[in-house]
C-alpha positions in Angstrom: 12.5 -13.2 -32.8 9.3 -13.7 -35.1 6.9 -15.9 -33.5 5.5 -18.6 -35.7 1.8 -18.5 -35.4 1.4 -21.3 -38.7 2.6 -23.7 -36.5 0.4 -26.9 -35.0 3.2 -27.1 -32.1 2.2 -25.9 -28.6 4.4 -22.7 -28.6 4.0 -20.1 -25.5 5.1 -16.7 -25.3 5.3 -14.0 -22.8 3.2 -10.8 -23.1 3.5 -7.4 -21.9 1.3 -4.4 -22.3 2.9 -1.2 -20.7 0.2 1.6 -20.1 0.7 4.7 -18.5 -1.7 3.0 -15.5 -1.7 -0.5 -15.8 0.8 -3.1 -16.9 -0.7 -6.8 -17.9 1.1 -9.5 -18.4 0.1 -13.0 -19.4 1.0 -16.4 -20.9 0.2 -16.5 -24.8 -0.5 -19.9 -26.9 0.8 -18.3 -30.3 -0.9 -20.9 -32.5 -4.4 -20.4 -31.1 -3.8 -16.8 -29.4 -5.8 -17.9 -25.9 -4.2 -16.4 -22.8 -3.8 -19.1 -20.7 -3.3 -16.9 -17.4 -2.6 -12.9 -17.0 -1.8 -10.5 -14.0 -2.0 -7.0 -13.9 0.1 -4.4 -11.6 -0.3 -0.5 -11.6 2.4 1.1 -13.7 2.5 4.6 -11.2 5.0 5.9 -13.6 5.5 9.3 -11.5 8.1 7.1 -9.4 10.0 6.8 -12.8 11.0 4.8 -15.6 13.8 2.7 -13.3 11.1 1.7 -10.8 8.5 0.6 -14.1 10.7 -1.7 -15.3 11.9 -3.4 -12.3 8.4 -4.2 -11.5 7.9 -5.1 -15.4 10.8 -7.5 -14.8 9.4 -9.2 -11.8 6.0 -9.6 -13.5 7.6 -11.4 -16.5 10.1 -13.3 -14.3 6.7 -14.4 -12.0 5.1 -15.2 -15.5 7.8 -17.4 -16.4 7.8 -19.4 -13.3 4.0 -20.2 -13.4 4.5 -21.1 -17.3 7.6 -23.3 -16.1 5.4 -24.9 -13.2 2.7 -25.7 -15.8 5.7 -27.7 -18.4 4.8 -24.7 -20.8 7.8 -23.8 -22.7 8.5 -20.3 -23.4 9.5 -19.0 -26.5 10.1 -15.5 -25.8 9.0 -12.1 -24.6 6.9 -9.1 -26.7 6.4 -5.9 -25.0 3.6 -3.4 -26.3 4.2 -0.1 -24.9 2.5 3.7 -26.0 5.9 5.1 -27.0 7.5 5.7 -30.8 9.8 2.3 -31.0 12.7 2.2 -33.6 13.4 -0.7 -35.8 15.7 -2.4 -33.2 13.4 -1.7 -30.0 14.8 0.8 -28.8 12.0 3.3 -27.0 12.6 7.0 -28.7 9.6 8.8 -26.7 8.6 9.4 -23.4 4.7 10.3 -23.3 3.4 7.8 -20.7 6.7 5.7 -19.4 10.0 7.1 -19.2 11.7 5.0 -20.9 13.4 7.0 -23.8 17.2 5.7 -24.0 16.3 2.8 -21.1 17.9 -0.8 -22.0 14.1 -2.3 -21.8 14.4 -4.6 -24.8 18.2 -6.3 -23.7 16.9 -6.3 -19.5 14.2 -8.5 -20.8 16.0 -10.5 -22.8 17.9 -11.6 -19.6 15.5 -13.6 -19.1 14.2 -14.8 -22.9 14.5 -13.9 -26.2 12.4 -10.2 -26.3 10.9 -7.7 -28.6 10.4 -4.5 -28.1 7.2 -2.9 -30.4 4.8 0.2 -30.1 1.7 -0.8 -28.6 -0.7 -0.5 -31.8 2.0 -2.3 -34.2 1.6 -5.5 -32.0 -2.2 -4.8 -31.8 -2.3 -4.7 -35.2 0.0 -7.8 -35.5 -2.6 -9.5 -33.4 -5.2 -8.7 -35.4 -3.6 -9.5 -38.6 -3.3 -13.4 -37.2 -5.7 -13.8 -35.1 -8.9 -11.1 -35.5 -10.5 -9.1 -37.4 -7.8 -8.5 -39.8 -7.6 -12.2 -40.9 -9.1 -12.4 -44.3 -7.6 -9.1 -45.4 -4.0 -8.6 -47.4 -4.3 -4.4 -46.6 -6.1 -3.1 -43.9 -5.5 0.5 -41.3 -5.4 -0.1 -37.7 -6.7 2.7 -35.4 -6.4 2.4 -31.7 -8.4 4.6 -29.8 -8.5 5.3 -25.9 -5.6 7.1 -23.6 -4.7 8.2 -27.2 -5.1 7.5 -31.1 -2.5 6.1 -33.4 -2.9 3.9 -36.8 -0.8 1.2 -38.5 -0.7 -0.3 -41.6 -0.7 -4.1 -42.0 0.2 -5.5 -45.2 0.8 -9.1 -45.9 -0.1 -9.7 -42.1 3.3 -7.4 -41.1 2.8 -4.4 -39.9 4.2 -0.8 -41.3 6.9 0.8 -38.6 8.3 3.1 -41.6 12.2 4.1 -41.9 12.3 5.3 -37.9 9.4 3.0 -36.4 7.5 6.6 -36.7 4.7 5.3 -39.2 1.9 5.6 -36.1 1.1 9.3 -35.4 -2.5 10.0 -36.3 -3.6 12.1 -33.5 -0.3 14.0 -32.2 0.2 16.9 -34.2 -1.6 19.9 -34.8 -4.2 20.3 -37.8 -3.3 24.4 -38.3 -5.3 26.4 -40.4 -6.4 30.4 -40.9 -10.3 30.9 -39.9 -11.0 32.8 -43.8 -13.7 34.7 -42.0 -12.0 36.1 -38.9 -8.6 35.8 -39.6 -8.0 33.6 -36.1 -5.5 30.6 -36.5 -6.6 27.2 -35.1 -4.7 24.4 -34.3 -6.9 22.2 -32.8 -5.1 18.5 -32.0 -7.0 15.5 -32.8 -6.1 13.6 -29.4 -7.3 16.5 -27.2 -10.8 16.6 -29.0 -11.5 12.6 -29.7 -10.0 10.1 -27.1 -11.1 8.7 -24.1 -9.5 12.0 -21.7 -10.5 14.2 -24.3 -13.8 13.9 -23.7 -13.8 13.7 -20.5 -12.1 16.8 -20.2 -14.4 18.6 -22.9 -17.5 17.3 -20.7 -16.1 18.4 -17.2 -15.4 21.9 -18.7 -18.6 22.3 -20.0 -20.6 20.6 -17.4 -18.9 21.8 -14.9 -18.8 18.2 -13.6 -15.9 15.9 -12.5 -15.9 12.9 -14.3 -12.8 10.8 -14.5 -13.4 8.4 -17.3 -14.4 8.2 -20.4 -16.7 5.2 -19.7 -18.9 8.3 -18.0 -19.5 10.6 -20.6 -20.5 7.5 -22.8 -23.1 6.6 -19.9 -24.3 10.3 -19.6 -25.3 9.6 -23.5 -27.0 6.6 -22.7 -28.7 8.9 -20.0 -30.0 11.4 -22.5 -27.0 14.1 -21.1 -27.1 16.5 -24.2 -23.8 18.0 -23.0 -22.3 14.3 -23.9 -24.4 13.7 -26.6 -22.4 16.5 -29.0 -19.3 15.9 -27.2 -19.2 12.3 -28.4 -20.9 13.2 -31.6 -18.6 15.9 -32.9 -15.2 13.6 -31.4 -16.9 11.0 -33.6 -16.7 13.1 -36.4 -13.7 14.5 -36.5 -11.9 11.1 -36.0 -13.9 10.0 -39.2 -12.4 13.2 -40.9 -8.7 11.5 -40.4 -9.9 8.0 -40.6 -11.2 9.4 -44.3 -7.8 10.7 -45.3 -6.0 7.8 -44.1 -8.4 5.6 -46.6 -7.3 8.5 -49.2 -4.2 8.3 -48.8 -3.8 4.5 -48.1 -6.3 2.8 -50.2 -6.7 -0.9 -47.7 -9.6 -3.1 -48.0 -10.8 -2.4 -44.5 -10.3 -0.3 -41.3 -9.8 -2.1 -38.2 -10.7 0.2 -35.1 -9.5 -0.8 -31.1 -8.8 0.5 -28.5 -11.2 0.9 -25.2 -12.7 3.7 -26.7 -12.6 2.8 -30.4 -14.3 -0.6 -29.2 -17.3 0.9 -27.8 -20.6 0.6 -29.7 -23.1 3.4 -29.4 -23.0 7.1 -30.6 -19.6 7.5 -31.0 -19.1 4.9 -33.3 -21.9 5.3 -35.5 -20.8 8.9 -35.7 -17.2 7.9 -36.3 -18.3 5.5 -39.2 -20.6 8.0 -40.7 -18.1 10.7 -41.1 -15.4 8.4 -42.3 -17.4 7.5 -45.1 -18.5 11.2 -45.7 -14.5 12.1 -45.7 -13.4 9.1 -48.9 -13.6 10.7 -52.0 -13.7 7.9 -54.2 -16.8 6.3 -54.7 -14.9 2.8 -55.2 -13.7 3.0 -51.4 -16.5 4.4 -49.8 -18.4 1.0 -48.4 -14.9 -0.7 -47.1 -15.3 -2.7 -44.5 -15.1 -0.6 -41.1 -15.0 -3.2 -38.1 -14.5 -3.3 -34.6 -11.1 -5.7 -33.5 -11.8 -8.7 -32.0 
């Protein structure tokens, strides 16, 4: 199912965002992209993957009758989850939902036609039609919050690659030798630069007990020098893969979400500075960088 968002026909779909803590739903005009109404549940994924998506059923099926009482007519269902998805939908990881080798994709379908899609793939779908990404053939998407991944849009579709593994950004580790004292680093991009990261890095060095990133970014506000180079150098070193994606990729823009990547302030201005720092030819360096909309 490929919704047509050309189209000058009310047409109403069925969203779903699966997070590791929340799960929204909501009603979706696809020509105009306004939610026309939402919910939102708590995931509590330690009770298992089972027990997620029966309560991911009974928000869409809840969904669906409100959109029925209102005479809107329902297309289909899309599904955003955090997970690697395969070309057909099927879930092939299980970082935040256990839902590696669950029938998600054919349980919803039950009830419409569904799709099944990694979370920043249908971001960056949503951008390509309806944000920031709108007046661009090629641009990167970079989510950034919980965690970091990317996507390539082209031609408003975007890039799932041969195993719907075209996303990792932030995973895997960056390993190198030290040349001066011999020690082997593999620092991980995702435990230095999202949103628990830096919680994480500020509580260990404060000795403090934050719980969300939304903290540490107030603490900067504050004048906290403890958060002021924890955001600064996460900043950075996202710009440092944001720069080698624009290497290797060569789009028109960058389009950066995500509750974290969203956020104005220090660690954007640090994030944007490096990235620029990090393109090596001249002819890319001013790109467009832009917040999603």
């Amino acid at each position: 199912m490929k919704p047509d968002f050309k189209s000058n026909q009310p047409s109403y779909a069925i969203g779903l965002d699966v997070g590791g803590t929340k799960i929204a739903g909501g009603v979706v005009n696809l020509s105009s992209g306004v939610i026309e109404f939402e919910h939102t549940i708590p995931t509590r994924p330690e009770r298992g993957g089972q027990a997620v998506l029966a309560d991911t059923v009974r928000l869409a099926e809840s969904l669906l009758d409100r959109a029925k009482a209102l005479n809107l007519e329902i297309s289909g269902i899309g599904l955003g989850v955090p997970e690697l998805v395969d070309l057909a939908g099927h879930i092939t990881s299980a970082h935040a939902v256990a839902w590696q080798n669950l029938p998600v994709q054919e349980t919803l379908a039950h009830l419409a036609p569904a799709v099944v899609e990694s979370d920043v793939r249908a971001a960056a779908l949503g951008e390509a039609n309806f944000g920031s990404g709108r007046r661009f053939r090629l641009f990167v998407y970079i989510t950034v919050g919980t965690g970091i991944s990317c996507c390539l849009v082209q031609d408003g579709q975007p890039y799932a690659g041969a195993r719907g593994n075209a996303l990792i950004l932030a995973s895997s580790p960056l390993t190198t030798t030290c040349d001066v004292c011999g020690t082997t680093l593999s620092p991980i991009l995702e435990e230095f630069a999202s949103g628990p990261a830096l919680v994480a890095r500020y509580n260990r060095q404060a000795q403090a007990s934050f719980e969300r990133g939304e903290d540490v970014l107030a603490a900067v506000e504050a004048g906290d020098e403890i958060a002021i180079e924890i955001v600064k150098t996460a900043g950075e070193a996202l710009g440092v893969s944001a720069g080698w994606l624009i290497n290797v990729l060569d789009p028109e823009a960058v389009i950066v979400g995500g509750g974290l990547g969203s956020a104005k302030g220090l660690y954007w201005d640090s994030f944007v500075a490096s990235t620029r720092r990090h393109i090596w030819s001249e002819t890319n360096r001013d790109l467009p960088i832009l917040a999603a909309a």
